[in-house]
Gaussian input, Z-matrix of N, CA and C with variables (Angstrom, degrees):
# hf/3-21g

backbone

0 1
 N
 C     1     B1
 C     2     B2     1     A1
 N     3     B3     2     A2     1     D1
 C     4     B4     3     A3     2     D2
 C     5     B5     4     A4     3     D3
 N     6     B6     5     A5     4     D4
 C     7     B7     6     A6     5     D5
 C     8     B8     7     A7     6     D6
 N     9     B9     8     A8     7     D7
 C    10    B10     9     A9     8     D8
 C    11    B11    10    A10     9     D9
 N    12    B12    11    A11    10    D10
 C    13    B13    12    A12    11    D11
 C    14    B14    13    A13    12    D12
 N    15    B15    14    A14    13    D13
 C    16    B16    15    A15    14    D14
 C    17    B17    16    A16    15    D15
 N    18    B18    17    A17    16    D16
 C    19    B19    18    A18    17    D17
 C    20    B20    19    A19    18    D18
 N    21    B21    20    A20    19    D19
 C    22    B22    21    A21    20    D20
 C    23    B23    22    A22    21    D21
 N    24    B24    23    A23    22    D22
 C    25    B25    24    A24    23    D23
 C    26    B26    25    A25    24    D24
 N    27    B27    26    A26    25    D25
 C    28    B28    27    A27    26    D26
 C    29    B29    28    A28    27    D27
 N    30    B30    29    A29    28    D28
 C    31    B31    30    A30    29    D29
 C    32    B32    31    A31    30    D30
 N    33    B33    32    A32    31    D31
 C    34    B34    33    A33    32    D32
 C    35    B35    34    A34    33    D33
 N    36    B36    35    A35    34    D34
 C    37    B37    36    A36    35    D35
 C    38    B38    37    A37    36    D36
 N    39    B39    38    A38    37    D37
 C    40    B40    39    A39    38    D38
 C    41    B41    40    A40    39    D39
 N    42    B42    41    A41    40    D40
 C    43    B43    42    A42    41    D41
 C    44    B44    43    A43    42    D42
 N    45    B45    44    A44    43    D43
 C    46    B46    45    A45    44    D44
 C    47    B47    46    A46    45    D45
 N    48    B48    47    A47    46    D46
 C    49    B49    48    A48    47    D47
 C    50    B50    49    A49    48    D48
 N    51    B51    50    A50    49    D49
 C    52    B52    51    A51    50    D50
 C    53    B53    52    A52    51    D51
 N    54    B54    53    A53    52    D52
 C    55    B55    54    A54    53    D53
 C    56    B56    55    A55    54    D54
 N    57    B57    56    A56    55    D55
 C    58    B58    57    A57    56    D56
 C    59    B59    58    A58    57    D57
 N    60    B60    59    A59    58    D58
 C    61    B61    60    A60    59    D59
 C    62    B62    61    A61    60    D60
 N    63    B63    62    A62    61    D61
 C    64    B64    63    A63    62    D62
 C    65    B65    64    A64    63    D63
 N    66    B66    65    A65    64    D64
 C    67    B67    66    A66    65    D65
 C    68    B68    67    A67    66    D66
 N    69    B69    68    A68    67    D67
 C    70    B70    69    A69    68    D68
 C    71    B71    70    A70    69    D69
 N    72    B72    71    A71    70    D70
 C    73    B73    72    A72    71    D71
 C    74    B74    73    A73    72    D72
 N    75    B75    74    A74    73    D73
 C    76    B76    75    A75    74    D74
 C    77    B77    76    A76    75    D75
 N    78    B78    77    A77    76    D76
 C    79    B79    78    A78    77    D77
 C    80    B80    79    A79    78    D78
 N    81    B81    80    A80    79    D79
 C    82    B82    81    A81    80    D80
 C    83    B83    82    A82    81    D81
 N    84    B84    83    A83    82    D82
 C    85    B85    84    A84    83    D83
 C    86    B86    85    A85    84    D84
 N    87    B87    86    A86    85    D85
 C    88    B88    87    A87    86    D86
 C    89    B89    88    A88    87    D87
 N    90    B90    89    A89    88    D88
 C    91    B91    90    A90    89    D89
 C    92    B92    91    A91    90    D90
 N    93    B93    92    A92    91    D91
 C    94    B94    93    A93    92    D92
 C    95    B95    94    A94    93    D93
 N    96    B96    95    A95    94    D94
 C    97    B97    96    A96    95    D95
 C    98    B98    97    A97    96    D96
 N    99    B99    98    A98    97    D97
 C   100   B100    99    A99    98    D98
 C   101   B101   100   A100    99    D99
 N   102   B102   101   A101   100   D100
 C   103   B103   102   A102   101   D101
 C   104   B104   103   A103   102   D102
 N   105   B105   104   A104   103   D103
 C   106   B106   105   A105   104   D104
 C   107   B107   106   A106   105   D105
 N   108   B108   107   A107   106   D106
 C   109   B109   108   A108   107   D107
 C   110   B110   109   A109   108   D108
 N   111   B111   110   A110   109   D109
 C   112   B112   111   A111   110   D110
 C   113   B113   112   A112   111   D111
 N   114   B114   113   A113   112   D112
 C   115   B115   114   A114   113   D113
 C   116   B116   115   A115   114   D114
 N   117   B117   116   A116   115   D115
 C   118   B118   117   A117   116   D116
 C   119   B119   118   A118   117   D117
 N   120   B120   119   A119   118   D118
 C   121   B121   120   A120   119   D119
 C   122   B122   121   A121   120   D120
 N   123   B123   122   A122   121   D121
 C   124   B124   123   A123   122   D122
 C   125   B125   124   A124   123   D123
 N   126   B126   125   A125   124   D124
 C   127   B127   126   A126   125   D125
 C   128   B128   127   A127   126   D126
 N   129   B129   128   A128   127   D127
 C   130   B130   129   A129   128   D128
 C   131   B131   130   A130   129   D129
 N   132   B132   131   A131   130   D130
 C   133   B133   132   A132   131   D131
 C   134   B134   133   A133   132   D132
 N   135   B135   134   A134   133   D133
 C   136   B136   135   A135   134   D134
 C   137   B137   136   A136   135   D135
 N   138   B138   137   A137   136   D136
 C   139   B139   138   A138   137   D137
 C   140   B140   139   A139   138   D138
 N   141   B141   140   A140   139   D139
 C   142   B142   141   A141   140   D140
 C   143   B143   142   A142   141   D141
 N   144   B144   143   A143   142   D142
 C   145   B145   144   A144   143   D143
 C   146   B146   145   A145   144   D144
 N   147   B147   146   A146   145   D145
 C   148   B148   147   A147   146   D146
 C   149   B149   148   A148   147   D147
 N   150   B150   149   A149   148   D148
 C   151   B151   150   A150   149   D149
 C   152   B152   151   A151   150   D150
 N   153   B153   152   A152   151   D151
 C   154   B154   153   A153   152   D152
 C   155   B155   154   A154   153   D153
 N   156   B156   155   A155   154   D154
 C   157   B157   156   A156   155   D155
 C   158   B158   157   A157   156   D156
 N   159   B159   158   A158   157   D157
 C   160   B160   159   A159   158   D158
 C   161   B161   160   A160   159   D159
 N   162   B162   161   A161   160   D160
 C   163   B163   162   A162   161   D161
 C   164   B164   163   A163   162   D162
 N   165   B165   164   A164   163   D163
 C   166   B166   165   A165   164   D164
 C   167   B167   166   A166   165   D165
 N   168   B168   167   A167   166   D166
 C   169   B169   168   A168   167   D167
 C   170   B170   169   A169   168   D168
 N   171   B171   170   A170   169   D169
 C   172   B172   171   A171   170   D170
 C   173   B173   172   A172   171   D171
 N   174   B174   173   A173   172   D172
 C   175   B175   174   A174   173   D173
 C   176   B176   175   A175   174   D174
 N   177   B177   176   A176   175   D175
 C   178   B178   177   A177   176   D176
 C   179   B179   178   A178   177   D177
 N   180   B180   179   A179   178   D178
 C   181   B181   180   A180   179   D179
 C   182   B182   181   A181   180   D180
 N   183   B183   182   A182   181   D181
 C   184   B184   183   A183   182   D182
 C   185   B185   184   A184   183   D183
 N   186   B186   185   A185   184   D184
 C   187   B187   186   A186   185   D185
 C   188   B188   187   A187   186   D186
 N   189   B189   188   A188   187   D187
 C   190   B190   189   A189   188   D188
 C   191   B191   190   A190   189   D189
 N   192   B192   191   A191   190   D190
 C   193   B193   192   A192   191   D191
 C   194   B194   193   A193   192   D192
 N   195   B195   194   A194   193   D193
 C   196   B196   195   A195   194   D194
 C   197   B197   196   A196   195   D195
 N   198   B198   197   A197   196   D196
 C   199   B199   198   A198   197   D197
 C   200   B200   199   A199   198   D198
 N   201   B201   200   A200   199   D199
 C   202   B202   201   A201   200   D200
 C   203   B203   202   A202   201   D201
 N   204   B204   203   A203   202   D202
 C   205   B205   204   A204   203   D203
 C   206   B206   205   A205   204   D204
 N   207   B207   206   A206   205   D205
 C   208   B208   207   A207   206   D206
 C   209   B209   208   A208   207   D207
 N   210   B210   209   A209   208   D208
 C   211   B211   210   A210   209   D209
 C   212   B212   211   A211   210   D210
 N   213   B213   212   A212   211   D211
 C   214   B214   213   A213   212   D212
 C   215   B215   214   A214   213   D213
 N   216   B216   215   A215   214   D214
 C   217   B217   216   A216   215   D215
 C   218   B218   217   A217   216   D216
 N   219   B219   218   A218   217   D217
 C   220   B220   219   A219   218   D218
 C   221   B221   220   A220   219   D219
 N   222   B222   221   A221   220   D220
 C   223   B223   222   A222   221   D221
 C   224   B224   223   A223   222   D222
 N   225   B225   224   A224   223   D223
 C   226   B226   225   A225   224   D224
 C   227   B227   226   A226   225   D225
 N   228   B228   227   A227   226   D226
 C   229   B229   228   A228   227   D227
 C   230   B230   229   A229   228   D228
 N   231   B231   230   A230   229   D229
 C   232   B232   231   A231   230   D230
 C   233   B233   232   A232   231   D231
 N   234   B234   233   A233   232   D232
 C   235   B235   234   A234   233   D233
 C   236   B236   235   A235   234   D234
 N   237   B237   236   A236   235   D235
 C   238   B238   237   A237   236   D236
 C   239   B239   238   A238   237   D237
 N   240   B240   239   A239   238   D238
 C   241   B241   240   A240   239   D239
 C   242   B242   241   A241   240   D240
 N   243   B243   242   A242   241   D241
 C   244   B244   243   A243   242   D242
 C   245   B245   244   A244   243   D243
 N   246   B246   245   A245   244   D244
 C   247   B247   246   A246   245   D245
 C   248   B248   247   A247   246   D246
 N   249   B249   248   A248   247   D247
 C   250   B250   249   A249   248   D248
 C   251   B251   250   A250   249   D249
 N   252   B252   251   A251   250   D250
 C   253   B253   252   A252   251   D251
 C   254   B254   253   A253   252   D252
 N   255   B255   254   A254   253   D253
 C   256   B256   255   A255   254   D254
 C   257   B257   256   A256   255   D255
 N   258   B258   257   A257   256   D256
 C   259   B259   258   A258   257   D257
 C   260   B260   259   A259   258   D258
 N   261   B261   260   A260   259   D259
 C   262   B262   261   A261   260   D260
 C   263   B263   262   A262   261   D261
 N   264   B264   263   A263   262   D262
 C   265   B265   264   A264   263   D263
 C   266   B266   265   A265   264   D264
 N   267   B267   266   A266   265   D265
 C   268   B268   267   A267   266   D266
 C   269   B269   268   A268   267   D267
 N   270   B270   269   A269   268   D268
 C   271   B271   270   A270   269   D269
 C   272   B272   271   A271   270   D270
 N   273   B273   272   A272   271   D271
 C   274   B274   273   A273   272   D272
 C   275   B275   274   A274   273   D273
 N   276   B276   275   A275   274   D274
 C   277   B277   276   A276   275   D275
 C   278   B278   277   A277   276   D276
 N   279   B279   278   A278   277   D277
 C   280   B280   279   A279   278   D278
 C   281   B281   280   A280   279   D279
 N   282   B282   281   A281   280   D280
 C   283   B283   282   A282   281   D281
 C   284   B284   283   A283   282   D282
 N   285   B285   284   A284   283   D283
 C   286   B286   285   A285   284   D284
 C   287   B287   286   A286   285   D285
 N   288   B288   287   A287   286   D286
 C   289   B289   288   A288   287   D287
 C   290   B290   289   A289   288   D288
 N   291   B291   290   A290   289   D289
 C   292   B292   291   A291   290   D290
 C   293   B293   292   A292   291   D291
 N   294   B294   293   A293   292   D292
 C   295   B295   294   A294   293   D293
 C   296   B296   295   A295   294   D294
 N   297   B297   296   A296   295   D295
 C   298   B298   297   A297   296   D296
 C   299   B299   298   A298   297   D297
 N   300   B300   299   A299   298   D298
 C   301   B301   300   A300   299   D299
 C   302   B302   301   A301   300   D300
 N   303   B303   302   A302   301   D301
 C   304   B304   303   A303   302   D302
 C   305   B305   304   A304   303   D303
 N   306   B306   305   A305   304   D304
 C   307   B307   306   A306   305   D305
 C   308   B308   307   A307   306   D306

   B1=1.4437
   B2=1.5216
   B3=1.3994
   B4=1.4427
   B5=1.4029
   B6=1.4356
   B7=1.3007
   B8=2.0333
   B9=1.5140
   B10=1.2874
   B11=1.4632
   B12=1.6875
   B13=1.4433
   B14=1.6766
   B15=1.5383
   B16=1.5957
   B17=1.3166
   B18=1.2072
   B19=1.3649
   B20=1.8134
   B21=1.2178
   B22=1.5348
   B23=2.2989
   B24=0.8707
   B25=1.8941
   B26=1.1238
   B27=2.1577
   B28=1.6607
   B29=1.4423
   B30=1.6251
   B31=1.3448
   B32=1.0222
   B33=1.6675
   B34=1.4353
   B35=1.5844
   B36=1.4704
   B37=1.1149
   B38=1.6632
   B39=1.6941
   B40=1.2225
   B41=1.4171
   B42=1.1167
   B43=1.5597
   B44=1.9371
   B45=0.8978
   B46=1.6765
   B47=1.7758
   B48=1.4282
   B49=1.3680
   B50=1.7379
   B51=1.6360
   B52=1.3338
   B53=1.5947
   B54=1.5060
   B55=1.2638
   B56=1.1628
   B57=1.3563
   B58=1.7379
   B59=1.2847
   B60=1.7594
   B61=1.7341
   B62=0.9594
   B63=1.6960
   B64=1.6355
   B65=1.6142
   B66=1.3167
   B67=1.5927
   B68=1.1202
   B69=1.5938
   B70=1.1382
   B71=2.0854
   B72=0.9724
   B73=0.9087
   B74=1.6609
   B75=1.3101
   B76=1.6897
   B77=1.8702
   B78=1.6397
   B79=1.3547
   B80=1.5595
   B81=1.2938
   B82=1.5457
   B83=1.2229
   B84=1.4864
   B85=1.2866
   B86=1.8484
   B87=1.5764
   B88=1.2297
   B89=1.7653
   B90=1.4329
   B91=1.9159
   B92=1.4887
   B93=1.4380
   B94=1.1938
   B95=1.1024
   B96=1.6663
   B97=1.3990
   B98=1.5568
   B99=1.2708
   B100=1.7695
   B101=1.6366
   B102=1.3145
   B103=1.5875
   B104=1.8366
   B105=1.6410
   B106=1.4069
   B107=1.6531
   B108=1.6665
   B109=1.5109
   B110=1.3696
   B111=1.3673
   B112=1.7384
   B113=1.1258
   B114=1.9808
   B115=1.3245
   B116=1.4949
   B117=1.8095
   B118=0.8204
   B119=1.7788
   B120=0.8763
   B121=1.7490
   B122=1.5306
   B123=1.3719
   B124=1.5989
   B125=1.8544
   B126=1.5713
   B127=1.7988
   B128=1.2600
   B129=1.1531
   B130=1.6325
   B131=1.4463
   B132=1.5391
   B133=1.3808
   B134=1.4922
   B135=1.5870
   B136=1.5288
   B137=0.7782
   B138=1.2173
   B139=1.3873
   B140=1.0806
   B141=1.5335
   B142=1.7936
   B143=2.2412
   B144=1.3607
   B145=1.2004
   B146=1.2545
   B147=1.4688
   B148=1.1386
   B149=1.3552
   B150=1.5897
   B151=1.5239
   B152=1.6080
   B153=1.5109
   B154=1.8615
   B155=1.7818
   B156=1.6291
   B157=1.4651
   B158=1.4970
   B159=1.5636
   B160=1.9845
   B161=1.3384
   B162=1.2239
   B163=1.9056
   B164=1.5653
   B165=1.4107
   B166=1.6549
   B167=1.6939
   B168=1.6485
   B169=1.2397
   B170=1.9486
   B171=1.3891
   B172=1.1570
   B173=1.4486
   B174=1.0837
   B175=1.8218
   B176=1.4909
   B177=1.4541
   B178=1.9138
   B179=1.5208
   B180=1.7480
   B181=1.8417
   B182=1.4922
   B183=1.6921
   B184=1.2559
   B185=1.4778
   B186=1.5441
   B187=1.5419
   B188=1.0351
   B189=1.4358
   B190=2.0002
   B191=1.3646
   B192=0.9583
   B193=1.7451
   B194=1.7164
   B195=1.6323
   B196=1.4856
   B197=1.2320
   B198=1.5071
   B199=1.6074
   B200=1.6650
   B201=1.6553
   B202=1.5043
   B203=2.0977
   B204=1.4242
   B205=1.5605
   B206=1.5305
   B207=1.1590
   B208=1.8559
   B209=1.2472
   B210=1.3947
   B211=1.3669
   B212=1.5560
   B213=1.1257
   B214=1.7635
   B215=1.1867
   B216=1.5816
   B217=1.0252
   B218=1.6272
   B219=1.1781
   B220=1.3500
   B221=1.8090
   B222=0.8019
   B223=1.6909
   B224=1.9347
   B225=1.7042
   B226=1.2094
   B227=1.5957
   B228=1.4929
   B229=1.2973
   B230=1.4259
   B231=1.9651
   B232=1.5756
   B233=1.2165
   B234=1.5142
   B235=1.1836
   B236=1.5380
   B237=1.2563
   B238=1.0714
   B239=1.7886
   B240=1.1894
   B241=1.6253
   B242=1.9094
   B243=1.2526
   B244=1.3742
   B245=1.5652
   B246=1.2945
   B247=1.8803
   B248=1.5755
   B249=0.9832
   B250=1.6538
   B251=1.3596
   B252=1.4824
   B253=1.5982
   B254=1.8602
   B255=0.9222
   B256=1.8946
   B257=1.2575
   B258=1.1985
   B259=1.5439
   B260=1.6237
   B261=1.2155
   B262=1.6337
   B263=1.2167
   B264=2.0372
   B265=1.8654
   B266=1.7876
   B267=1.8002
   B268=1.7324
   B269=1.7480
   B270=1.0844
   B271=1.3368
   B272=1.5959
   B273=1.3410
   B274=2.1037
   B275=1.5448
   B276=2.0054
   B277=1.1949
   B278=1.8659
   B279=1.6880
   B280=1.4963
   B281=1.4844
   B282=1.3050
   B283=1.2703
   B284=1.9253
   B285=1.6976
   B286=1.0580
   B287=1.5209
   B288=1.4248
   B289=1.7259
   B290=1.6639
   B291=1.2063
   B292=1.2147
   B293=1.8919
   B294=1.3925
   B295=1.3201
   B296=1.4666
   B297=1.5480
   B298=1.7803
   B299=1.7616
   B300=1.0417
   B301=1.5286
   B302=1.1637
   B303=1.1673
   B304=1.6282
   B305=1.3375
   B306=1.2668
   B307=1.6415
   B308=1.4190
   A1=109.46
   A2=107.16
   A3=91.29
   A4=127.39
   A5=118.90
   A6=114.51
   A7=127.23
   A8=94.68
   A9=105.35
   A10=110.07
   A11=125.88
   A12=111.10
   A13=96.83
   A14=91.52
   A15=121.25
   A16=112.64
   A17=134.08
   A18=124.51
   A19=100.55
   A20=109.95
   A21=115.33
   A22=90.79
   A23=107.60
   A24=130.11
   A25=125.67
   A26=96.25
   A27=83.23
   A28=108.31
   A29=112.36
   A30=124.45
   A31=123.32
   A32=116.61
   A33=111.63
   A34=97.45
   A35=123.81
   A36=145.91
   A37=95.33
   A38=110.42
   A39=116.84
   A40=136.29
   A41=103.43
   A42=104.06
   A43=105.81
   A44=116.77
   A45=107.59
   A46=97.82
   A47=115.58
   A48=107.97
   A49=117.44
   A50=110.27
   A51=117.53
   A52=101.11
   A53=109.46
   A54=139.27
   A55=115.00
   A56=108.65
   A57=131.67
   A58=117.28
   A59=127.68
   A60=127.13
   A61=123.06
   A62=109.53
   A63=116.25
   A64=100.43
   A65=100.44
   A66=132.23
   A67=87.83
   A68=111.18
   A69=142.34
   A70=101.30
   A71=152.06
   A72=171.71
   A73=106.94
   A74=134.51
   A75=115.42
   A76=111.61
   A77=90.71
   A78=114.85
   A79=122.06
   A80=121.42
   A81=128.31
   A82=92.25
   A83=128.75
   A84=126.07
   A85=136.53
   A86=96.67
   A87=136.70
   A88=103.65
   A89=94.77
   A90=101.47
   A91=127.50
   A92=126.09
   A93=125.05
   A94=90.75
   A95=140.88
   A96=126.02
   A97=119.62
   A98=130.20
   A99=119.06
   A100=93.15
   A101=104.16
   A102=112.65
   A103=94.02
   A104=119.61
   A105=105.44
   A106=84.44
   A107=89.38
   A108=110.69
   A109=127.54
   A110=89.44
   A111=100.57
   A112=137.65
   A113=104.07
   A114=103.38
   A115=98.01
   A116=133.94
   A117=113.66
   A118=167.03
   A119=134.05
   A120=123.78
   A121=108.63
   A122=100.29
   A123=106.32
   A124=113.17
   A125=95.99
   A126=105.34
   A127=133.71
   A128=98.41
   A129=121.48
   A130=92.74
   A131=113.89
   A132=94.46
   A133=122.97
   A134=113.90
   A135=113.82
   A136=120.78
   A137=158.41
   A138=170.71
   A139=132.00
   A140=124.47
   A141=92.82
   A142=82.36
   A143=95.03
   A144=107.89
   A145=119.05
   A146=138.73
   A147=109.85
   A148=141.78
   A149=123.74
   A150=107.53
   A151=106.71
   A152=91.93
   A153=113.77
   A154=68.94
   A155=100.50
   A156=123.88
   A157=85.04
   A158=102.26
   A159=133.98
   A160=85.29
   A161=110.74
   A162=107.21
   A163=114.21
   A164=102.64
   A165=104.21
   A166=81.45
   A167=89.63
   A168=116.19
   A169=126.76
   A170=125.29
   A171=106.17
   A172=123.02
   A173=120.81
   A174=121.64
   A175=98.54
   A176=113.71
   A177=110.18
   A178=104.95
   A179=104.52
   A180=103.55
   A181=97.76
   A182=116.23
   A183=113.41
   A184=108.55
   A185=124.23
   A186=114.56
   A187=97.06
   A188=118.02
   A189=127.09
   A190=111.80
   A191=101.53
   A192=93.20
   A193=119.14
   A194=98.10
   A195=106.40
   A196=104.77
   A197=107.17
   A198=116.57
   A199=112.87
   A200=116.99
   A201=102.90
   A202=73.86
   A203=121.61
   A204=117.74
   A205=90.86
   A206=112.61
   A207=128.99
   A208=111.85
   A209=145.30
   A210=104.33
   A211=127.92
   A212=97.13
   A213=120.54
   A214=128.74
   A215=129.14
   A216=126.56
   A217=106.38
   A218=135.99
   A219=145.20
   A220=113.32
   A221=115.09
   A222=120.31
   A223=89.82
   A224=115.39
   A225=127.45
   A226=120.27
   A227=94.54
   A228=100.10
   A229=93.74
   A230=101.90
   A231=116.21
   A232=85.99
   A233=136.14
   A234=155.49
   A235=134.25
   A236=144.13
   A237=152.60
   A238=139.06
   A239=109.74
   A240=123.17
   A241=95.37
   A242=104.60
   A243=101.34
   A244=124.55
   A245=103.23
   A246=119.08
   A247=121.28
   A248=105.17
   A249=126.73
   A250=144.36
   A251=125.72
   A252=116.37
   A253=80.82
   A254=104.90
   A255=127.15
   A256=114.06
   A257=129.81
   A258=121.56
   A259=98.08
   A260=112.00
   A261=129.19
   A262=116.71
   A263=82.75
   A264=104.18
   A265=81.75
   A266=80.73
   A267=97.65
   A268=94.90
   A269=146.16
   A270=144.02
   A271=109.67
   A272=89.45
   A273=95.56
   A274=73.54
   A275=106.73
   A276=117.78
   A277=115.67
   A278=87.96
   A279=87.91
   A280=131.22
   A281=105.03
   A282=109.60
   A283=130.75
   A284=93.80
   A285=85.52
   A286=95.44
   A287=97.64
   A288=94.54
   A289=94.56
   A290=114.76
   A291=115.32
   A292=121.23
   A293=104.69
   A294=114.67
   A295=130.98
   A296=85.27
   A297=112.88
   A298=111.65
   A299=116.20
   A300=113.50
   A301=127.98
   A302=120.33
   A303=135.28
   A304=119.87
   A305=102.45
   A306=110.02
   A307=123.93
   D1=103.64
   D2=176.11
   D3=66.86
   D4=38.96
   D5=-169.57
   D6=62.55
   D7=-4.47
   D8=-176.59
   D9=-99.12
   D10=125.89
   D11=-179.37
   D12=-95.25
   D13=151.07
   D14=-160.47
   D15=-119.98
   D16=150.06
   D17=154.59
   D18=-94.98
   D19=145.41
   D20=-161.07
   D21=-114.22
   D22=92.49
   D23=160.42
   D24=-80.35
   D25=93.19
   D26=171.92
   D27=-103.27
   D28=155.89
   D29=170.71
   D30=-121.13
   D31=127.77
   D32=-170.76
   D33=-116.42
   D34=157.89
   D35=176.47
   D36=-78.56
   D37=131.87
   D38=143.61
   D39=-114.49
   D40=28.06
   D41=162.74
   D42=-134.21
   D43=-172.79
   D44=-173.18
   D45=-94.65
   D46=-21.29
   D47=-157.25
   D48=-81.08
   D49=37.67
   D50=174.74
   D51=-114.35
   D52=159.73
   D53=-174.76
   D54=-71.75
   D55=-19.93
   D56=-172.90
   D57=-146.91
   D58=106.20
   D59=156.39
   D60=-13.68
   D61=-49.03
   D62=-159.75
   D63=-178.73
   D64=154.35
   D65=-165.59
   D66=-130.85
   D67=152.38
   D68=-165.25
   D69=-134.05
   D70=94.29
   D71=-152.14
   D72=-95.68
   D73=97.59
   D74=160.94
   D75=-129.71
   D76=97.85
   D77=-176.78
   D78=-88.21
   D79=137.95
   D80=-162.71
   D81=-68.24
   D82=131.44
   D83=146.63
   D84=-16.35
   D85=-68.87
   D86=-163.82
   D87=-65.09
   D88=-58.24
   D89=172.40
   D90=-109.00
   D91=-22.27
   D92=173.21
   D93=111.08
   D94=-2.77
   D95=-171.45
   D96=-71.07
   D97=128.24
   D98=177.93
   D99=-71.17
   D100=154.75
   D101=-179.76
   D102=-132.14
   D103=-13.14
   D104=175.22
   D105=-170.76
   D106=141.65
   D107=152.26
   D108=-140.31
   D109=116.79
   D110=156.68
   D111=-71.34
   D112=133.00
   D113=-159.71
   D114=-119.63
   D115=127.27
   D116=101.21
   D117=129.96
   D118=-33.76
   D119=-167.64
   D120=-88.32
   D121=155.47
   D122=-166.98
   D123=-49.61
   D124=-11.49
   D125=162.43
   D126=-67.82
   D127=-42.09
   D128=169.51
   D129=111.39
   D130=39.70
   D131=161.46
   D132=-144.90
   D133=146.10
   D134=-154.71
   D135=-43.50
   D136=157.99
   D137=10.52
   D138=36.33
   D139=-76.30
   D140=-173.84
   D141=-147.92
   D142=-151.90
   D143=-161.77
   D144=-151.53
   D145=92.59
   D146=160.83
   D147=-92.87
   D148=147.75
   D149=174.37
   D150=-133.77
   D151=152.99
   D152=-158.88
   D153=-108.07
   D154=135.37
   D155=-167.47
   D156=-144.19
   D157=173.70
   D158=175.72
   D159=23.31
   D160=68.73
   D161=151.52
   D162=-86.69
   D163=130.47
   D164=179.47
   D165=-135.63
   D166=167.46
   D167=167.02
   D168=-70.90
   D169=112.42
   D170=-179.46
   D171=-132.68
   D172=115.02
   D173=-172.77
   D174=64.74
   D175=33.98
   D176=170.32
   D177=110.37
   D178=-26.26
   D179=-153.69
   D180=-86.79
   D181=151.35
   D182=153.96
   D183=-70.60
   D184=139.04
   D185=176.74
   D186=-139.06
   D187=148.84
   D188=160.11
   D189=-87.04
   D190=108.41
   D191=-178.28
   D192=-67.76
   D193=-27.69
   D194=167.53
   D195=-119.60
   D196=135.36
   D197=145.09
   D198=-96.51
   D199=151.50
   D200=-179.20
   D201=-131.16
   D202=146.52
   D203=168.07
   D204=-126.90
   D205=114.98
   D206=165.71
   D207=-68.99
   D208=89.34
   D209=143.85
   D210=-77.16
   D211=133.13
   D212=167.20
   D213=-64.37
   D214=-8.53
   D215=175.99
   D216=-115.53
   D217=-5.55
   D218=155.73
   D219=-102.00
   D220=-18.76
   D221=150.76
   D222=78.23
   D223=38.44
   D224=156.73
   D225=-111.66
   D226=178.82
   D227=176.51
   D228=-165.63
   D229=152.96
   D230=175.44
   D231=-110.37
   D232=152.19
   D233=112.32
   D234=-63.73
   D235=99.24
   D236=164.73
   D237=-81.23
   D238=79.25
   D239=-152.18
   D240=-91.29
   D241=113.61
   D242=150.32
   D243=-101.51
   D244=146.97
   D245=178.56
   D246=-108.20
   D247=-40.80
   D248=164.06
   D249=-107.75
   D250=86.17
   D251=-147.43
   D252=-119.79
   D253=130.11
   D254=155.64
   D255=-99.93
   D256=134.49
   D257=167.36
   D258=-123.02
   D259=163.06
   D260=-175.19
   D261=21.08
   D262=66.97
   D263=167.92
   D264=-92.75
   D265=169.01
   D266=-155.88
   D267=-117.11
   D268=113.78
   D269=-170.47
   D270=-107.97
   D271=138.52
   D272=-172.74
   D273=-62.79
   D274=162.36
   D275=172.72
   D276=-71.96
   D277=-23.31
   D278=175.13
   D279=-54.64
   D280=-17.49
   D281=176.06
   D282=-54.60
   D283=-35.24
   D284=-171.83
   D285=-125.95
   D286=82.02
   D287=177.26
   D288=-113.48
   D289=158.08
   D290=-179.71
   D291=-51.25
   D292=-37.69
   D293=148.81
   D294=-2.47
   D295=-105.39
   D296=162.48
   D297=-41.83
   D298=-75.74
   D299=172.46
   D300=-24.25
   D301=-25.06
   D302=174.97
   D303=-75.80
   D304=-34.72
   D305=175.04
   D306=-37.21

């Protein structure tokens, strides 16, 4: 990928009740990070793509700052850009009481 060697992971569904046959897996050697997965349809045929882009290091974590997911058969794509990542924020428990969640 890109000059990057990968270990290439395919995954197949064994039961019917997934969204996807099979995943296509392309993981960094070096860290274990996926940098793209192929997806796919209960046909066995592709669909879309995602790729984990601008990975930097943050508070220790490997992070993608962008995800972009293609589908290929509608000839779109979402992009997902993060700007602000915190890791081991601490949340009152109240937060996630069934309660609150409802809001």
């Amino acid at each position: 990928m890109g000059g990057t060697k990968c270990h290439r992971l395919e995954l197949q569904s064994l039961s019917g009740g997934n969204s996807y046959s099979k995943m296509v897996c392309y993981v960094r050697i070096d860290d274990y990070l996926p940098l793209r997965i192929d997806y796919y349809n209960q046909n066995g045929v592709f669909c879309k793509s995602l790729y984990l882009e601008n990975i930097q290091t943050i508070e220790g974590v490997l992070t993608p700052l962008m995800m972009t997911m293609r589908n290929h058969l509608e000839k779109t794509e979402t992009v997902m850009e993060y700007r602000d990542i915190i890791y081991d924020v601490e949340f009152d428990t109240f937060f996630f009481t069934e309660r609150n969640l409802k809001k």
